[in-house]
C-alpha positions in Angstrom: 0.0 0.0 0.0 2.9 2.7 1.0 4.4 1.8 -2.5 0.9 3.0 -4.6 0.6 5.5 -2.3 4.1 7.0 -3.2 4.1 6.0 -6.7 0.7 8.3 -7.3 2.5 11.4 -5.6 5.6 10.7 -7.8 3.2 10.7 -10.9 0.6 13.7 -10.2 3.6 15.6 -9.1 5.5 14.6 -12.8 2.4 15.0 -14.7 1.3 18.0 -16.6 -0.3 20.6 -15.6 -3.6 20.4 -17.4 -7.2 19.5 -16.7 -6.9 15.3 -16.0 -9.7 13.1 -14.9 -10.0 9.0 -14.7 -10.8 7.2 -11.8 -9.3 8.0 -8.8 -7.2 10.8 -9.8 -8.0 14.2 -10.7 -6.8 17.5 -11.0 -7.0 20.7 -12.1 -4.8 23.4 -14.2 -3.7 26.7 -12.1 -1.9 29.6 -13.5 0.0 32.2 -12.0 -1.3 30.5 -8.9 -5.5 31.2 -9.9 -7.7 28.5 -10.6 -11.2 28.2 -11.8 -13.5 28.3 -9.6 -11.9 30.2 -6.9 -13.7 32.8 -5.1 -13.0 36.5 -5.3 -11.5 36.5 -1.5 -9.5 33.2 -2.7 -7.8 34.6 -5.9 -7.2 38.3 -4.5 -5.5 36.8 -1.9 -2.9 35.0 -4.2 -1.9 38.4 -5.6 -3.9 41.3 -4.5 -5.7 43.0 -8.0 -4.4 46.8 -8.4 -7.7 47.6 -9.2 -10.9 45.8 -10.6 -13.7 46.7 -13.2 -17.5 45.5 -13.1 -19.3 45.0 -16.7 -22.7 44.8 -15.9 -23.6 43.9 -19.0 -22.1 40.3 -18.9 -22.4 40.5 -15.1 -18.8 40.0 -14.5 -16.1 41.2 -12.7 -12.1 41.9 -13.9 -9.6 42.1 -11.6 -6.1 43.8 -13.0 -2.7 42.8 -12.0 0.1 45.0 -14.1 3.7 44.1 -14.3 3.6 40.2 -12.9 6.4 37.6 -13.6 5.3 34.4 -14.9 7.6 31.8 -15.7 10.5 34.3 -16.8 8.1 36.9 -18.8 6.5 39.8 -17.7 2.1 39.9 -17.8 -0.1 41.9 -17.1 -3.0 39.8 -16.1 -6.7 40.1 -16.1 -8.4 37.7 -13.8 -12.3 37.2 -14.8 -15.2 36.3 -12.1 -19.0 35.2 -12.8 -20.8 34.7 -9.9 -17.5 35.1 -7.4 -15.5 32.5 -9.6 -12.6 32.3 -11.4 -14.0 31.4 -15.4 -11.2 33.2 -17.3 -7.8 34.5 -17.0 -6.1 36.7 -19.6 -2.1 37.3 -19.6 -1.1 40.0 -22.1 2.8 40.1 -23.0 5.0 41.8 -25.5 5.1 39.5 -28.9 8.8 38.8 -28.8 8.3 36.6 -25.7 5.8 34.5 -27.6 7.9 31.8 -29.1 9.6 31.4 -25.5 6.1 31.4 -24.0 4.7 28.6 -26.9 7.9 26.7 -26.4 7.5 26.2 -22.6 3.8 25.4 -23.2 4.5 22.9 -25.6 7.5 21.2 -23.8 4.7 20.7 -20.6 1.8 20.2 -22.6 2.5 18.8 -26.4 2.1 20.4 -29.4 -0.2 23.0 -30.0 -3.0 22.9 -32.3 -1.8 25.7 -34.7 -3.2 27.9 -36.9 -3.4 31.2 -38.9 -5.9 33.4 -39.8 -5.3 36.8 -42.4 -6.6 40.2 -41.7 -6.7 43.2 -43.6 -5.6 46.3 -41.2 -6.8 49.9 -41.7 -4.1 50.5 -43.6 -4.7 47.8 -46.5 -2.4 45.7 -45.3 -2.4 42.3 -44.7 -1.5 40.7 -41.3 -0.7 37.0 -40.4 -2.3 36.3 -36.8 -0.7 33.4 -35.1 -3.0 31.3 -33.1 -1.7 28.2 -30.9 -4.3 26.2 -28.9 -4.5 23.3 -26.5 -8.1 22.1 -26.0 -8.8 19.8 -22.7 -12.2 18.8 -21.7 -12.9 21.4 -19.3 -10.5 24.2 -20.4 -8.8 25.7 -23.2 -5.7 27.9 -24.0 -4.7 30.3 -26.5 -1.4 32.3 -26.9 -2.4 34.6 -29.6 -0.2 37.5 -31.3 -3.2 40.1 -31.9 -3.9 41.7 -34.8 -5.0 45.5 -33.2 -2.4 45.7 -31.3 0.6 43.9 -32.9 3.3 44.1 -30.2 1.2 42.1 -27.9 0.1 38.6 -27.6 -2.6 37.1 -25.0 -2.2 33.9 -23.3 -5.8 33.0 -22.5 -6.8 30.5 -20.3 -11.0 29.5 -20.5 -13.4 27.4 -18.5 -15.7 25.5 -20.7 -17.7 24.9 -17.7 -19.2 28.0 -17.3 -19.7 28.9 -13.4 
């Protein structure tokens, strides 16, 4: 018994960290230390949020971190709430980090499901958006370069599971 006990620590603690479920183990992706479903209290407690914004119109709740280091790159991130829970977070981060950022995804979570989409931008110009996704069960992740705003890229986190 001590032996299964130890070899299941050894492999949830070597496993990646992604949404997993089969019997008798489970766990859950955090980032930055956040986790869906946490409460307001919980999450503001991991970092306090310099400030927070209410859109009433989606009835949720933003709270702003600015100037964060995560895993070697600086984020600003935007931590979403519905109904007091954690159901989104967004990391924004200067584009020239973003094949560092896609590379460490990738070494902990596989390859990412890649793709590219074309946009015209106001000038007549043509821009390539790189997209690179990971899609789990429960939760999905982007790292996007975006197109409005092309020295920034989002690393988006998402709750299928709406709270």
């Amino acid at each position: 018994m001590k032996k299964f006990v130890a070899l299941l620590l050894l492999t949830s603690l070597c496993l990646p960290m992604h949404a997993l479920s089969f019997e008798g183990l489970q766990y859950t992706l955090a980032f930055a230390g956040y986790q869906f479903g946490m409460s307001y209290d919980q999450a503001s407690s991991v970092n306090a949020f310099q400030y927070t914004q209410y859109f009433p119109e989606n009835a949720h709740l933003v709270g702003y971190i600015e100037n964060l280091l995560v895993d070697e790159t600086l984020m600003d991130l935007q931590v979403c709430f519905r109904d007091d829970k954690v159901y989104k977070i967004l990391a924004r981060f200067d584009f020239r980090e973003m094949d560092a950022v896609v590379e460490r995804y990738e070494a902990l979570l596989g390859p990412a499901n890649r793709m590219t989409k074309d946009f015209l931008n106001t000038q007549g110009g043509t821009i390539n958006e790189r997209i690179y996704r990971w899609s789990f069960p429960d939760t999905e992740i982007n790292i996007v370069r975006l197109t409005s705003q092309p020295d920034i890229a989002i690393l988006g986190f998402t709750n299928k599971i709406r709270p």
